[in-house]
N, C-alpha and C positions, 0 to 999 in steps of 0.2 A: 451344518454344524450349528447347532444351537446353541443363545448366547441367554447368560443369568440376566435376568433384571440387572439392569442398572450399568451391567458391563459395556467398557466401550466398542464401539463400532470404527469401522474404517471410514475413512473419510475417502469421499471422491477426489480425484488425480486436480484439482481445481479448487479444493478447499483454501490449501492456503499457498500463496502467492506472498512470499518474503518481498516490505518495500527493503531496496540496496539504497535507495537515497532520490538524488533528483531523478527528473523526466528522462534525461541523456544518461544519467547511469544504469535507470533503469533499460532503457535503448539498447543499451549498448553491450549488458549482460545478456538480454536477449538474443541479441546477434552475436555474440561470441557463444551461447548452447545451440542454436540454428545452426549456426558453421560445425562445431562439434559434431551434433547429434543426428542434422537435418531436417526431412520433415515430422521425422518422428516428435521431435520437441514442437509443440505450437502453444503457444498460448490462448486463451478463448476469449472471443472476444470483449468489451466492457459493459455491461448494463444499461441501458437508455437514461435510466435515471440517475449513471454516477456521471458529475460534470466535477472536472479538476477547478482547483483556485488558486489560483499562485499564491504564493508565498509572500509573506509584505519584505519590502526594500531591508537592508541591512542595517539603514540606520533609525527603522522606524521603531518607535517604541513599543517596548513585550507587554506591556500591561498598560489603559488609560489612567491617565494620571487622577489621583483622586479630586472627586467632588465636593464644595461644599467649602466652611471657613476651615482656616488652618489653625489651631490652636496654637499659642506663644509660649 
């Protein structure tokens, strides 16, 4: 079947990976479609060059605080 210019394409079974939230949610969604589906569900594995970063602390601050005099 051929597709018009510009038309979209399917995307492979791997494109997109919904984040659910943390590391453990993500875990853990995982293993509740594993039990489901088996080994038919797998996921593949991560890229050498993604490395995770946690997350900063709860009370750490969202933005550096500004630099520089403060005006009066």
């Amino acid at each position: 079947m051929a597709h018009a210019p510009g038309a979209a394409q399917p995307l492979g079974p791997y494109i997109l990976l919904p984040k659910l939230g943390t590391w453990e949610d993500e875990h853990a969604a995982s293993a509740r479609m594993f039990s489901r589906y088996g080994p038919a569900y797998t996921r593949p594995p991560l890229p050498d060059d993604v490395d995770f970063v946690p997350a900063p602390p709860a009370e750490a601050p969202v933005a550096a605080p500004p630099q520089g005099p403060v005006a009066d």
